[in-house]
C-alpha positions in Angstrom: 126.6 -22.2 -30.5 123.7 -24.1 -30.1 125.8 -26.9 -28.3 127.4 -23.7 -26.1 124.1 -23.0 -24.7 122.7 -26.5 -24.4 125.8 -27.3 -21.8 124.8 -23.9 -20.0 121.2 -25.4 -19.6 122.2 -28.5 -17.8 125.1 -26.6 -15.7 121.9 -24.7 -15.1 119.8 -27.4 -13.7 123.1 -29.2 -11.8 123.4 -26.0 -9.9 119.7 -25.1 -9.0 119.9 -28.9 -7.7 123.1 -28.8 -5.9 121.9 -25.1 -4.2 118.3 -27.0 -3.2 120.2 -29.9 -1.5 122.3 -27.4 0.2 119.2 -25.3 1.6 118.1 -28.6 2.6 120.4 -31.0 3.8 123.4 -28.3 4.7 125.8 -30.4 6.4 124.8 -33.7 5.4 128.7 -35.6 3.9 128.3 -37.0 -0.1 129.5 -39.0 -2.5 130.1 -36.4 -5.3 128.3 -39.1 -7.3 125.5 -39.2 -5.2 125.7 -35.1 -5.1 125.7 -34.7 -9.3 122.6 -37.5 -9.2 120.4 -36.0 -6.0 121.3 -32.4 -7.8 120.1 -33.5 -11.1 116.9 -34.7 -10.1 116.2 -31.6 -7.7 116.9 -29.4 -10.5 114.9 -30.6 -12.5 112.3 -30.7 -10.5 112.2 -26.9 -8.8 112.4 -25.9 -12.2 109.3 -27.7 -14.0 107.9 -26.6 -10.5 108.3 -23.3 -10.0 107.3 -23.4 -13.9 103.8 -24.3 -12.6 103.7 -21.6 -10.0 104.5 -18.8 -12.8 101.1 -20.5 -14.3 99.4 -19.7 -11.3 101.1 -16.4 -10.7 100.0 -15.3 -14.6 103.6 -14.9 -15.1 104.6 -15.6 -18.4 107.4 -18.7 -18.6 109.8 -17.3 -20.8 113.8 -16.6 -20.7 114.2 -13.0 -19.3 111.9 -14.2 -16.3 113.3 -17.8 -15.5 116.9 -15.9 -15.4 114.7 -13.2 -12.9 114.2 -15.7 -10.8 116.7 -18.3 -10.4 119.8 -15.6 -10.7 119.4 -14.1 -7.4 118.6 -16.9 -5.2 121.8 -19.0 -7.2 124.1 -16.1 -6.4 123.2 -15.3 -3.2 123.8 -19.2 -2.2 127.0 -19.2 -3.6 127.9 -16.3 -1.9 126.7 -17.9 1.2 128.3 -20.8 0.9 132.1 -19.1 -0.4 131.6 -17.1 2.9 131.2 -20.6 5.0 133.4 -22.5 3.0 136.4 -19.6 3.3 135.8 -19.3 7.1 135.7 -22.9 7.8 138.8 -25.3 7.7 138.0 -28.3 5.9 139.0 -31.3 7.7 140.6 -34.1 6.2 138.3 -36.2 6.1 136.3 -33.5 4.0 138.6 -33.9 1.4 138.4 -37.1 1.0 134.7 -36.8 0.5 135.6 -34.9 -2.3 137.9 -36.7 -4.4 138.2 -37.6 -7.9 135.3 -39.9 -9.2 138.2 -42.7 -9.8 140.1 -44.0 -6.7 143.9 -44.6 -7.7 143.3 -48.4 -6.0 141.1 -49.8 -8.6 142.0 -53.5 -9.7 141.8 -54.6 -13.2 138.2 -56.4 -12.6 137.1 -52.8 -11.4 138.6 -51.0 -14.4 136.6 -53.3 -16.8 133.6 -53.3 -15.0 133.9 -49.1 -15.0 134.8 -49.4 -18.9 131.1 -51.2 -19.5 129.4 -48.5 -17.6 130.8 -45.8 -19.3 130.0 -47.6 -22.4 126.8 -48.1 -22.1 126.7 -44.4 -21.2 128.5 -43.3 -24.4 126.1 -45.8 -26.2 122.2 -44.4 -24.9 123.6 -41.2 -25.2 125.1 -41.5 -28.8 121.5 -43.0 -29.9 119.7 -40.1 -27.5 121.1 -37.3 -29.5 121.8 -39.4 -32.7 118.4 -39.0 -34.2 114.7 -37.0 -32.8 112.1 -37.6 -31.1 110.6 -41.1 -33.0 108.1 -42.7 -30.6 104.5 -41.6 -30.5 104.4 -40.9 -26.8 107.6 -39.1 -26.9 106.2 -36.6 -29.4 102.3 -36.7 -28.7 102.7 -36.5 -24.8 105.8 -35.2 -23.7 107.6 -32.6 -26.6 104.4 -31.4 -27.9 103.6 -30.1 -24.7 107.4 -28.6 -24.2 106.6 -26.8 -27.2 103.4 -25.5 -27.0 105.1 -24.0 -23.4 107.9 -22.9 -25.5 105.2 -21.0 -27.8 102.6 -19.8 -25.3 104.6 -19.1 -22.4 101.8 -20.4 -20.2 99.4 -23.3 -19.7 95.8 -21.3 -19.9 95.9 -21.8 -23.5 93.1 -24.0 -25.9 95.9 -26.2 -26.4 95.0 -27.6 -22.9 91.0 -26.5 -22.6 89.7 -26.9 -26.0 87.8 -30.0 -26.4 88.3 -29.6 -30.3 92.2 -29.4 -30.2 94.5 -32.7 -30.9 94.2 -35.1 -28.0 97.2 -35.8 -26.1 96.4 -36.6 -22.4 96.3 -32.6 -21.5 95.9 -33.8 -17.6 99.3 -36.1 -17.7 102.1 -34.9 -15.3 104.3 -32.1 -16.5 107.8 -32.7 -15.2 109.4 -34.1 -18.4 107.7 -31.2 -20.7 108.2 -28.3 -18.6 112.3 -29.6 -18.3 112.3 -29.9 -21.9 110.6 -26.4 -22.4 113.6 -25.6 -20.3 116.0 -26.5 -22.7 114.5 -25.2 -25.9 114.8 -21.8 -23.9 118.1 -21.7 -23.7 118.6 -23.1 -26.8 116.2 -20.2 -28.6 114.5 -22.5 -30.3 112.7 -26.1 -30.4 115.2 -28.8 -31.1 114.5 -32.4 -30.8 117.8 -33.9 -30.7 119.5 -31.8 -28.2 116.4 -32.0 -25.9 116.7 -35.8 -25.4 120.3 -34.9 -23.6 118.1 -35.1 -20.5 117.1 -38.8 -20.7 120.7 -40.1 -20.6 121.8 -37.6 -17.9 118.2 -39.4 -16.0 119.9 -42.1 -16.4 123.6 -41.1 -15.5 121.6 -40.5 -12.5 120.3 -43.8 -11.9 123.0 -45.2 -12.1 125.1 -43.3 -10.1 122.4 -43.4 -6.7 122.6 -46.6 -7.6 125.7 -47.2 -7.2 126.6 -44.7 -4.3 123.7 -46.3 -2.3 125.1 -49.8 -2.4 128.1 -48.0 -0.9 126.8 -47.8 2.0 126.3 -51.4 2.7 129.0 -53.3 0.3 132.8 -53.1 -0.8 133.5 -50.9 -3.8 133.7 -54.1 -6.2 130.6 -55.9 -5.3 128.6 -52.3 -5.7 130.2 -51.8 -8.9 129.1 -55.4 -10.1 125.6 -54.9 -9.3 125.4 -50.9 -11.4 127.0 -52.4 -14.2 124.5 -55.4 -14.6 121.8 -52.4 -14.1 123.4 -50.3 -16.5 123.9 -52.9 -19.3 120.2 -54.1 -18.5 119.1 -54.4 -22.6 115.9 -53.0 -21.9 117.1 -50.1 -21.0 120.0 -49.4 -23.6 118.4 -50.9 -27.1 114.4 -51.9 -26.3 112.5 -52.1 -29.8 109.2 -50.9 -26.9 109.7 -47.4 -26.7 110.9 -47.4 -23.3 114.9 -47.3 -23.6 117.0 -44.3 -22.4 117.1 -43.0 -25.7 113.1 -43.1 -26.9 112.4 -40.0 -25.4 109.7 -41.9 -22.9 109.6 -40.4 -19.3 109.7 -44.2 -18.0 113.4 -43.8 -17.3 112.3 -40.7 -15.4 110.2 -42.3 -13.4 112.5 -45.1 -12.6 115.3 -42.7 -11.3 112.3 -41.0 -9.0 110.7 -44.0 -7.8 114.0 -45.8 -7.4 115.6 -43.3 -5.2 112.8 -42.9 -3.3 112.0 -46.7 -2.3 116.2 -47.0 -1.7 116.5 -44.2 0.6 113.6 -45.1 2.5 115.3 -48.8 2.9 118.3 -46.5 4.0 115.9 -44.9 6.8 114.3 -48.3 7.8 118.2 -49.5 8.3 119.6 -46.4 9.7 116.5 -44.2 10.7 118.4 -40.9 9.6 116.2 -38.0 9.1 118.0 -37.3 5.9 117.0 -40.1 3.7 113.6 -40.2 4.6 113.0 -36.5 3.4 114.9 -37.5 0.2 112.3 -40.8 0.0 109.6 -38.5 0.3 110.8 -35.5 -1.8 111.3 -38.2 -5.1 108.7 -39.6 -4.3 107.1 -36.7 -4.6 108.6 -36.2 -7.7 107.5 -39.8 -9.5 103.8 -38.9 -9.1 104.7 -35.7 -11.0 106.4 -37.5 -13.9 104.2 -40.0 -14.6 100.4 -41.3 -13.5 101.9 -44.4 -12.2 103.9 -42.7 -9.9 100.5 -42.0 -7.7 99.9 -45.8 -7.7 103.7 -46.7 -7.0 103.7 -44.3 -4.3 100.3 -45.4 -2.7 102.6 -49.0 -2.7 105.1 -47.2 -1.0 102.4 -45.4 2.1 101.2 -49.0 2.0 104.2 -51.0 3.0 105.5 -48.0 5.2 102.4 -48.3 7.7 103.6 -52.1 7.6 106.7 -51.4 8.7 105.8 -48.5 11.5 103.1 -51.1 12.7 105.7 -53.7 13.6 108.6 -51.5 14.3 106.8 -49.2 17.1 109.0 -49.9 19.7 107.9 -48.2 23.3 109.3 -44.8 23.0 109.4 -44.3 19.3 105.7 -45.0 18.6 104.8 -40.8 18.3 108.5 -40.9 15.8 107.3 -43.2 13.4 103.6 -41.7 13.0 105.6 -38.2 12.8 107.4 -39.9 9.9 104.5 -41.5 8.1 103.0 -38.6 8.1 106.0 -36.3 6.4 106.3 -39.2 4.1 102.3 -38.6 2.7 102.5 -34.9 3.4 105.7 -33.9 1.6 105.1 -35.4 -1.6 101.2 -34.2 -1.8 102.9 -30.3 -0.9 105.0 -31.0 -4.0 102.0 -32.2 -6.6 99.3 -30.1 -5.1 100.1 -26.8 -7.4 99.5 -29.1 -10.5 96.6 -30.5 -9.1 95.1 -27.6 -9.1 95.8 -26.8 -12.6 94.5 -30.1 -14.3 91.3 -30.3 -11.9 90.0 -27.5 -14.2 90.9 -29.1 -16.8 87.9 -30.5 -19.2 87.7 -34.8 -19.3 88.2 -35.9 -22.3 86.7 -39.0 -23.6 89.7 -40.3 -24.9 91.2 -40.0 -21.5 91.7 -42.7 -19.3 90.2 -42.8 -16.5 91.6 -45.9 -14.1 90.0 -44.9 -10.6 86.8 -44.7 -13.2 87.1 -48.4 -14.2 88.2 -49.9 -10.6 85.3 -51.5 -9.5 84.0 -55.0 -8.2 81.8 -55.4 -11.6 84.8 -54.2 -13.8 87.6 -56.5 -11.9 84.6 -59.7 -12.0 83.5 -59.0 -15.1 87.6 -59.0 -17.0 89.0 -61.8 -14.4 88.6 -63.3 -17.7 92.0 -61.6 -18.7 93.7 -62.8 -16.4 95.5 -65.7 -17.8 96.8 -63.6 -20.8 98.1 -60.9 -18.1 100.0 -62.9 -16.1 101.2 -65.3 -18.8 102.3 -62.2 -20.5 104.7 -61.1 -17.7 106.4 -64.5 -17.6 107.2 -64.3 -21.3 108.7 -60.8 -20.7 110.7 -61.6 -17.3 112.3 -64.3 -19.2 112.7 -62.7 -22.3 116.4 -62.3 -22.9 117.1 -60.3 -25.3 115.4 -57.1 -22.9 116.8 -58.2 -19.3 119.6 -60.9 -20.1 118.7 -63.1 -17.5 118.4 -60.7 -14.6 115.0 -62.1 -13.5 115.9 -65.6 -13.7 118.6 -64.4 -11.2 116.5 -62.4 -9.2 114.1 -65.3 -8.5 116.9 -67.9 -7.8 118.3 -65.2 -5.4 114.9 -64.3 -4.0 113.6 -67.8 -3.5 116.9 -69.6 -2.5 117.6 -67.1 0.2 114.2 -66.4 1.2 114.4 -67.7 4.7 117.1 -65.0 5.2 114.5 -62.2 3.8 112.2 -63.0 6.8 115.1 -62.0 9.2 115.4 -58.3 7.7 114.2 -55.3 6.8 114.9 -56.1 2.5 111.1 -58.0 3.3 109.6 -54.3 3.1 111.5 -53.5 0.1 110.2 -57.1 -1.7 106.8 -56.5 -0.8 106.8 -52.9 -2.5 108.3 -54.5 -5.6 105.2 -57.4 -5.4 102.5 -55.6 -4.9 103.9 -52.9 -7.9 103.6 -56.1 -10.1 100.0 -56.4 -8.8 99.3 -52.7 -9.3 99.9 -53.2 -13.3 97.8 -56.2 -13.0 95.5 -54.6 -11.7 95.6 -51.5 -14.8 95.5 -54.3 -17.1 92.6 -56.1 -15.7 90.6 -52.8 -15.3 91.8 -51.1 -18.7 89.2 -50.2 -20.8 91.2 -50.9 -24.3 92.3 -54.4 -25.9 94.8 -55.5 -23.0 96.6 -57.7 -25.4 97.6 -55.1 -27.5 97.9 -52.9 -24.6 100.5 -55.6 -23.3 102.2 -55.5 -26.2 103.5 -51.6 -26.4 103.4 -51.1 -22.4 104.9 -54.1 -20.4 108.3 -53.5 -21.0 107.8 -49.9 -20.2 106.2 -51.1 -16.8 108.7 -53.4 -15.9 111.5 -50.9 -16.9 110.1 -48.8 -13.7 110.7 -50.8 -11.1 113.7 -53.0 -12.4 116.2 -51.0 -10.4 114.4 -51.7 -6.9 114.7 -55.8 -7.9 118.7 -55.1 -8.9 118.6 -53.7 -5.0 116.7 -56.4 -3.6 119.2 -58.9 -5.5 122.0 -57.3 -4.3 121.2 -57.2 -0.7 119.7 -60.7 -0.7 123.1 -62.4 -2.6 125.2 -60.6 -0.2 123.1 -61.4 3.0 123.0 -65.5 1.8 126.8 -65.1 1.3 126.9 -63.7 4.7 125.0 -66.6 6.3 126.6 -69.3 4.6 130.5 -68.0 5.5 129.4 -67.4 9.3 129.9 -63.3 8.8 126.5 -63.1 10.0 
């Protein structure tokens, strides 16, 4: 039974996603892998959100009014869209759109390199439901808070403002908790295993942007090349750091968010369709409220966006691109303001960290010292092998061998986001207040594990652009 409902909770989340897409991109044409992954990660999203508006409201977050809300505005959509869809003759070409997952044209290299993905996917989420919740942050940050919402029904409890209580970063972002409280809702009852089904389907998710992106701008075999060697990534299917699909970590999470939005805003700088940049901005949106690093990550992003505008402001398109810089900041501060709200009156604790605290000229002079061990640090774990195979090493022979050819395009924005990332986590560990090494030692892999789908992109685009080059296509 318990298995019954959990399926009915993530059916739940797939179609509060797919009815959000359709409010907000109506008669935009998907992949249906693209659909399941953009609907996944909308779902989960209004739900932990409109979560934190019942907090606001004084509305208790419990079964009976989660179904009061979401019935009515899921079955008057699909009514809506029944009426359309009967009423409308579906082109040909809107079949197609909406095929099965599997063409019937695959060639035996394609099969295989399908067979690994779905392996790796059978493998994270065997392990993911295989055993609970077993790394600290897992239980200390993320589930304990699902299930003091699962107890309490609301945030305004001393769980959260009594200075006495357990310590477990009460101001951290409440995405992952409030979609786990989700599930333990339907399911009646806490339940460690069956909650962790969400960090595999995160991942599903990844992979399947991933893969539908690279669609866009290469064959079907070269796209499914490049997924694989993201899905397969060791790091992400076995790492002994805590970070790996199956720990329970919201650094997966944050990688789907952060990922889809820095790829679709590539998508825009390429095609300049409305379309992707809202989705850019919406997940991006949606990294800050997964994870702190999501609000550093996305000040990269503004960043290297103003870059872009500055030297792309053709005459005529100048008031555009300050329209679209300024949706891209507004949209996803819109989507974090309600939980700002809630954490600024929130008492500090001491234990808390407090980065924006610590970044000062005295703090950065005074720990340069650190230095060497930081970035010596991330050498050893680019190269180590047995967490990213030897991705990196093939990222920076890509990177540098072609690097001339990066100049030429717009995949210079995109590197330049995934530098000045790597200096961002410098940065945290130059300005940390704790013992960096052994802060290095339980958090770099977790770091790198966020932004390692942006430098599969950037590989991707820059093998395929030196191919280009050197076979006169381009």
């Amino acid at each position: 039974m318990l298995t019954v409902k959990l399926v009915l909770s993530i059916l739940a989340i797939y179609l509060i996603g797919f009815a959000t897409l359709k409010y907000v991109l109506p008669d935009v044409r998907r992949h249906v892998l693209e659909k399941l992954a953009l609907s996944f990660g909308l779902g989960t999203s209004v739900i932990s959100l409109v979560m934190v508006l019942m907090f606001h409201a004084g509305i208790e977050v419990d079964r009976t009014n989660l179904f009061l809300f979401f019935a009515p505005v899921l079955i008057g959509f699909f009514c809506a869209e029944s009426k359309l869809r009967f009423r409308r003759n579906m082109s040909q070409a809107d079949i197609h759109s909406s095929t099965p997952f599997l063409p019937k044209d695959l060639n035996p290299l394609e099969i295989f390199i399908i067979v690994v993905i779905v392996a790796s996917v059978g493998l994270v989420s065997f392990q993911a439901l295989f055993k609970p919740m077993f790394t600290y942050d897992a239980m200390s940050i993320w589930a304990l808070k699902a299930k003091i919402f699962f107890k309490e029904q609301t945030i305004f409890t001393d769980d959260f403002y009594n200075s006495d209580r357990l310590h477990y970063h009460p101001k951290y972002p409440l995405l992952i908790p409030l979609v786990e409280n989700w599930i333990y809702h339907y399911l009646g009852c806490v339940n460690d295993k069956l909650v962790k089904i969400i960090f595999p389907l995160f991942y599903i998710s990844l992979i399947s942007m991933f893969y539908t992106t690279q669609r866009r701008f290469f064959s079907r075999q070269y796209s499914l090349v490049f997924t694989a060697l993201l899905a397969t990534i060791p790091a992400f299917v076995r790492s002994d750091k805590g970070g790996a699909v199956f720990s329970g970590n919201a650094d997966i999470p944050l990688a789907f968010f952060y990922t889809t939005g820095v790829i679709y805003l590539f998508c825009w700088m390429k095609e300049r369709k409305r379309e992707d940049l809202l989705i850019s901005a919406v997940f991006s949106g949606l990294a800050i409220f997964t994870k702190n690093e999501g609000l550093g990550l996305f000040a990269v992003t503004v960043f290297c966006l103003s870059i872009f505008i500055f030297f792309n402001s053709k005459k005529g398109i100048v008031r555009q691109n300050i329209t679209s810089l300024s949706a891209y900041i507004i949209i996803p501060m819109l989507i974090i303001l309600p939980w700002l709200i809630l954490s600024m009156g929130m008492p500090t604790f001491i234990e808390e960290e407090n980065y924006p605290g610590h970044l000062t000229l005295g703090t950065i002079i005074g720990n340069v010292s650190r230095m060497p061990v930081i970035l010596s640090s991330f050498c050893l774990e680019l190269m180590d092998i047995r967490r990213w195979n030897i991705f990196w090493v093939l990222f920076g022979v890509a990177v540098i061998g072609g690097f001339k050819y990066i100049l030429k395009s717009a995949i210079k924005y995109i590197l330049l986001i995934l530098i000045l990332d790597f200096c961002l986590f410098v940065l945290v560990y130059t300005i940390t207040p704790w013992d960096v090494k052994e802060l290095i030692s339980c958090s770099m892999t977790r770091l790198v594990i966020q932004i390692t789908p942006i430098a599969v992109f950037i590989a991707s685009l820059q093998i395929d652009m030196v191919l280009d080059y050197r076979n006169g296509r381009s």
